[in-house]
C-alpha positions in Angstrom: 2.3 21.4 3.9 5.1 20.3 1.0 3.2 18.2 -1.5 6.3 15.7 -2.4 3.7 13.2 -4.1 3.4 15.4 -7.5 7.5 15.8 -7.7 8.2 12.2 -6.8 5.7 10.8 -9.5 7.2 12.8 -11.9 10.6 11.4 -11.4 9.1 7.7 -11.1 7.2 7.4 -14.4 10.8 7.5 -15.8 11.8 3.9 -14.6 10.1 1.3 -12.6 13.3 0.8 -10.4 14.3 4.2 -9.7 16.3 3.4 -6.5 15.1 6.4 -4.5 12.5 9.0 -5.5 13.8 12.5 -4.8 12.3 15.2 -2.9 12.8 18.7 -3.9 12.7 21.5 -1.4 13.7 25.2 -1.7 16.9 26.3 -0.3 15.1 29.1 1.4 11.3 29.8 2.5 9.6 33.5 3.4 8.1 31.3 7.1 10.3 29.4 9.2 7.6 27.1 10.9 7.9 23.4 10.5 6.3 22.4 7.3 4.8 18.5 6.3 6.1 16.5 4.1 3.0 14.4 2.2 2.6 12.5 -0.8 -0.1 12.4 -2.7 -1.4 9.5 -4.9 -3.9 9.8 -7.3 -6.2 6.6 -7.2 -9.6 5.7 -9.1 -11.3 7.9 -7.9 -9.2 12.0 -7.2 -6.6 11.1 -4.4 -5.7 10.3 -1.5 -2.5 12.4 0.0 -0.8 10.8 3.4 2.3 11.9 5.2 5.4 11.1 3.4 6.5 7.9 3.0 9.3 5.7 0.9 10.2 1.8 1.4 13.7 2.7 -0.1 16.9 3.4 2.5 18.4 5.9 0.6 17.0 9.2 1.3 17.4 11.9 -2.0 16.8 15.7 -1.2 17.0 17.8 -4.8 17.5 22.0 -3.0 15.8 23.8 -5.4 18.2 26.8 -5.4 16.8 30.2 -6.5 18.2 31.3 -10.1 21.7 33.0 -9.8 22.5 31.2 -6.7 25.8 30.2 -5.6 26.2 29.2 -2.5 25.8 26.2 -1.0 23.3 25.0 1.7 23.0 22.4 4.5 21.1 19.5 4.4 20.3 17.9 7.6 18.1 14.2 8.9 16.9 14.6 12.6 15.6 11.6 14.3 14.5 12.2 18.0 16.4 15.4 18.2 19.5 14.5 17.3 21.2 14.4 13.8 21.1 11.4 11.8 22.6 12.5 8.7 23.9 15.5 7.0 24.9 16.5 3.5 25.6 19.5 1.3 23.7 20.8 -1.4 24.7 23.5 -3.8 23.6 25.0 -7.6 26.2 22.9 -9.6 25.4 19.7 -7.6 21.8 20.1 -6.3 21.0 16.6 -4.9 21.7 15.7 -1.2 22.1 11.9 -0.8 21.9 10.0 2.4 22.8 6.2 2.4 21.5 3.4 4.4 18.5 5.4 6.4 17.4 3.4 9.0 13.7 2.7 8.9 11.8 5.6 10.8 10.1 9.2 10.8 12.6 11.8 10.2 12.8 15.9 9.6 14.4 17.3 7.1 16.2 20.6 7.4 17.2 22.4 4.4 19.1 25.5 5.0 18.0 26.1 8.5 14.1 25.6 7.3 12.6 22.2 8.7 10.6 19.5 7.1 8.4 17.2 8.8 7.4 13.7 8.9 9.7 12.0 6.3 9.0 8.3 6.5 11.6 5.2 5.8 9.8 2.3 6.2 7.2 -0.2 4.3 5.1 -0.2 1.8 2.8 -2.6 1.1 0.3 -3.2 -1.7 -3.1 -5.0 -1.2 -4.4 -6.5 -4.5 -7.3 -8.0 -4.3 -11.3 -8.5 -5.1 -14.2 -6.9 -3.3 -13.1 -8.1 0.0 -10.0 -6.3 -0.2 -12.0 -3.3 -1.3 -13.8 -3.5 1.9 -16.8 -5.0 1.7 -19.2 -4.6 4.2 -16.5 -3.1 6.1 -17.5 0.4 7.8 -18.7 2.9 4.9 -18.7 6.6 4.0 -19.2 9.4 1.5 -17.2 11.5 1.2 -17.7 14.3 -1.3 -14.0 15.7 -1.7 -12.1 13.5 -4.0 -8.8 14.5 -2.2 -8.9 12.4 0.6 -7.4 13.0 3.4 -6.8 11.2 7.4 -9.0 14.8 8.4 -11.9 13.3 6.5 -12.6 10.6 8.5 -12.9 9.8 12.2 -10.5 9.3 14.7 -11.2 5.5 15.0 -10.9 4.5 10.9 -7.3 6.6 10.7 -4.1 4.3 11.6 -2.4 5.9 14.3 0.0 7.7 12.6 -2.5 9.0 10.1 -1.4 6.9 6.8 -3.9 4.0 6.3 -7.3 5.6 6.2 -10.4 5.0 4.1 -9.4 4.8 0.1 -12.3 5.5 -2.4 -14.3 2.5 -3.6 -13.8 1.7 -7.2 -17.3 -0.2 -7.5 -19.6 0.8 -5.2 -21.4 3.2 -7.6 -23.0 -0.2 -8.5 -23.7 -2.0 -5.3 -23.6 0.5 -2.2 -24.3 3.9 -3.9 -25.2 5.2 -0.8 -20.8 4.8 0.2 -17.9 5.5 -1.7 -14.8 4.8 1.1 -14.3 1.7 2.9 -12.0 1.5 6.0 -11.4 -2.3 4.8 -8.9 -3.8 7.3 -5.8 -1.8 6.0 -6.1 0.6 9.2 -6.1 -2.1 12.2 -3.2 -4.4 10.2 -0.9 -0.5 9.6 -1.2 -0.6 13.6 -0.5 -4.0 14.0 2.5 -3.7 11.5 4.1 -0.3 12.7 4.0 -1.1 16.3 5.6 -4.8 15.6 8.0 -3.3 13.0 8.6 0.1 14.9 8.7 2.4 11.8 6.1 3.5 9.1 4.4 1.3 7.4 1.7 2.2 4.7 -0.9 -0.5 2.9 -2.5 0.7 -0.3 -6.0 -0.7 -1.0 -6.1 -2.4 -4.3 -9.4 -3.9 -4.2 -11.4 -4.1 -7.3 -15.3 -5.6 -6.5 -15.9 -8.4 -8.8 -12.9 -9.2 -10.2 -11.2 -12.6 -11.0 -7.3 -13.3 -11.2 -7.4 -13.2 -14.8 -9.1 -9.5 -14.5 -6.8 -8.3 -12.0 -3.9 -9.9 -14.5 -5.1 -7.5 -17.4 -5.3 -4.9 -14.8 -1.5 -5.0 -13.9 -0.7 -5.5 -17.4 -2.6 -2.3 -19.2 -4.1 -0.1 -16.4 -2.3 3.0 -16.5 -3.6 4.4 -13.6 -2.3 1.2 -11.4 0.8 1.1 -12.6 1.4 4.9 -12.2 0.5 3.9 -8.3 2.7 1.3 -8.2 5.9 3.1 -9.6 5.1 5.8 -7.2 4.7 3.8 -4.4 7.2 1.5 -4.9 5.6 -1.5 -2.5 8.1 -3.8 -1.4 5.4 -6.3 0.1 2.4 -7.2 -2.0 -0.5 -9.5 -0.6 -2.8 -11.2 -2.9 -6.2 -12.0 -1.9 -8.4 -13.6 -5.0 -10.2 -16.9 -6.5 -14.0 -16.4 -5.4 -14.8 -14.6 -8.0 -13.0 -17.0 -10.4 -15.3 -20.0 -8.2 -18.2 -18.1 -8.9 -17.7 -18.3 -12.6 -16.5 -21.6 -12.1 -13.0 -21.3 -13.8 -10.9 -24.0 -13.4 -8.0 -24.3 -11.3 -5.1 -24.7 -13.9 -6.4 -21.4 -15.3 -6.8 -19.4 -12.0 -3.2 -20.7 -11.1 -1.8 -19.8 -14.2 -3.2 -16.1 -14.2 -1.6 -16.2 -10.7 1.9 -17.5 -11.8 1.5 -14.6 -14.0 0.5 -11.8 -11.6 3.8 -13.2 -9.5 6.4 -13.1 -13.0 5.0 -9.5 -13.8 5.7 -8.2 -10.1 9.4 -9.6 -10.2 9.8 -8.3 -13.5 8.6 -4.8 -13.3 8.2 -4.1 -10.0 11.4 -5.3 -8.2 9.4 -7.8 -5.9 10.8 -10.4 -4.3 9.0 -13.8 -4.3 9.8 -14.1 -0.1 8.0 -11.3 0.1 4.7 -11.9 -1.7 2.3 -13.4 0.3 -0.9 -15.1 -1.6 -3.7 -16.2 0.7 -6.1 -18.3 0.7 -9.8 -17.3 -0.7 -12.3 -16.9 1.6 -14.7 -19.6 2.5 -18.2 -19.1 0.4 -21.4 -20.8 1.7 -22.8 -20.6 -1.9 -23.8 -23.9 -2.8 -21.0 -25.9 -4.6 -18.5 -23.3 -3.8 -16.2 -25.4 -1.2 -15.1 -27.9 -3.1 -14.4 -25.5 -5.8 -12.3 -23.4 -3.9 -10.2 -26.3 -2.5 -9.4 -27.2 -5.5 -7.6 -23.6 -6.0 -6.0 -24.1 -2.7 -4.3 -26.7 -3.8 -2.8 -25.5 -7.0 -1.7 -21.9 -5.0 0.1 -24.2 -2.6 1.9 -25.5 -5.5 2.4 -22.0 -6.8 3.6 -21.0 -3.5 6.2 -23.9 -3.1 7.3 -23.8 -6.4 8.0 -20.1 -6.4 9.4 -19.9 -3.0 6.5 -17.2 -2.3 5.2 -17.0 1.5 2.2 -18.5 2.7 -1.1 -15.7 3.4 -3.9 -16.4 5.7 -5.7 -19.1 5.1 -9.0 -17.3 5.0 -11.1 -20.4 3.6 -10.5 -21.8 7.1 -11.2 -19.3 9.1 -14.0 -18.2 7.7 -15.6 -21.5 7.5 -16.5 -21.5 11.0 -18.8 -18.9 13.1 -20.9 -17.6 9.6 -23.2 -15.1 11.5 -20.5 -13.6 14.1 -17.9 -13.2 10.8 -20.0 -12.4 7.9 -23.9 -12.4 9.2 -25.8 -12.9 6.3 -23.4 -12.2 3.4 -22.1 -15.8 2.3 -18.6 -14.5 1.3 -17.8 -11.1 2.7 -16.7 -10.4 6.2 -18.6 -7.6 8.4 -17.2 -5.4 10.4 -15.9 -7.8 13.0 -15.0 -10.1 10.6 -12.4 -7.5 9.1 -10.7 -7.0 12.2 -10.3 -11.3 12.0 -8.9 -10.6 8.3 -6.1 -7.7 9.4 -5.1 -10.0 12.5 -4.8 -13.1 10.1 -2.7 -10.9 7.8 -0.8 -9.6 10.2 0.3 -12.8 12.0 0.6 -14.2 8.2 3.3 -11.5 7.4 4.6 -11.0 11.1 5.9 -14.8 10.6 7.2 -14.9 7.4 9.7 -12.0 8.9 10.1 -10.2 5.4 9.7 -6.5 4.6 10.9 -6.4 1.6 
């Protein structure tokens, strides 16, 4: 297993809009079986590590040539067995560069060694409160803090092993007993990858508890998140916030302003374009007083929305509002099990139709 994750953030903390991260392989290796390309990504909690992926089309191999090396080496893409790409590498000019890489899993073979599972394709960051974190999703514990798709069962790993359980930044609070939720990342990376027909990765950004003006100060000063972001590079971001701002009973002029400002600091730092953030609609809360609340957000983020040119997200408050015990049993906000499987089809549709992937 190459580790690309540890090179790649490296190169990324340089410049938020570092075109292509690079991955650096030796020109030679003592075995010549097939080795994985992964990335790893530390999160809140140790890391996760998934198999390689990058939203950008141009593909950057650095050979890592052995001192006192001179000659050159070849640097091959294979797609379905057949060569999609080659390029030369050699001491004086070290960096292989391939153009315009169509969207899809490719191997990488650097001087006759081969490199698996290279990824073109999306990725796409979830930011969000605790139903985005997963609540009351399916739960584990997992003791390693280097997660992996091995550490969880077949049926809460996307099929092509990228979108498992992430660690739970606040259940040491409220679920002590868990500290991974499946969320509904896994069932919307199927939905996505087999509509798109390439990679896709979603990285859970759910923060229990949070309102938009938290999550605002968290993009702005969390070091930690923005080191994920730069490393990640998302090129569709969906926003999913508000009941936490209704249960404090914020207004809406300042839950729409904290969102204006979420929007300006992902165009400005993060390359994002506004046709491909999606903000949805909060969820419908049977707390007493909450509805009317909550439409009264909904109708300053549809303002946001047009006047930004963003695209339109789920509209959870309505589909929530209906069917309480089969979506959320006795929870007045959060969706079960079942009821997350509803929220990744809603997103999926929600981003399927707005036809942008950044």
């Amino acid at each position: 297993m190459i580790d690309a994750g540890v090179v790649v953030l490296a190169l990324l903390l340089v410049a938020v809009h570092c075109a292509a991260a690079e991955i650096v392989l030796p020109a030679v290796r003592e075995t010549a079986e097939p080795q994985v390309l992964t990335l790893k990504v530390p999160d809140i909690k140790g890391s996760y590590t998934i198999p390689y992926l990058q939203a950008s089309r141009e593909v950057r191999v650095r050979v890592a040539f052995p001192e006192g090396a001179s000659q050159p080496s070849q640097v091959r893409l294979w797609r379905d067995d057949k060569v999609a790409g080659e390029a030369q590498a050699s001491p004086q000019a070290p960096v292989a560069v391939f153009a315009n890489v169509a969207p899809g899993e490719y191997v990488v073979e650097v001087g006759g060694r081969r490199y698996e599972r290279l990824g073109v394709g999306t990725v796409i960051a979830a930011l969000g409160d605790s139903i985005t974190e997963g609540y009351h999703s399916r739960g584990f514990w997992r003791n390693n803090l280097e997660l992996t798709a091995a550490a969880f069962p077949p049926e809460a790993v996307s099929r092509d092993g990228r979108n498992f359980p992430q660690h739970s930044p606040t259940t040491a609070w409220h679920r002590p007993e868990i500290n991974c939720f499946q969320s509904w990342m896994t069932s919307l990376n199927d939905l996505l990858s087999e509509k798109w027909q390439q990679p896709v990765f979603i990285a859970n950004e759910g923060y229990g508890g949070i309102t938009t003006g938290r999550y605002l100060q968290t993009m702005q000063s969390d070091r930690g998140w923005q080191e994920r972001m730069k490393l990640l590079q998302p090129t569709v971001w969906l926003i999913h916030l508000g009941v936490n701002d209704e249960r404090a009973k914020l207004p809406a002029a300042e839950v729409a302003a904290n969102l204006e400002a979420m929007v300006d600091l992902l165009l400005k730092e993060y390359g994002a374009k506004p046709e491909a953030i999606y903000l949805a609609r909060p969820c419908y809360d049977y707390a007493e007083g909450a509805a009317e609340i909550l439409e009264s957000y909904i109708v300053e983020m549809d303002k946001l929305i047009e006047r930004r040119g963003l695209r339109n997200g789920p509209d959870f408050f309505k589909a929530y509002s209906v069917e309480k015990q089969r979506w959320c049993g006795e929870d007045p906000v959060h969706p079960n099990v079942e009821g997350m499987e509803l929220m990744a089809r809603l997103w999926g549709e929600a981003v399927r139709e707005g036809g942008s992937r950044g």
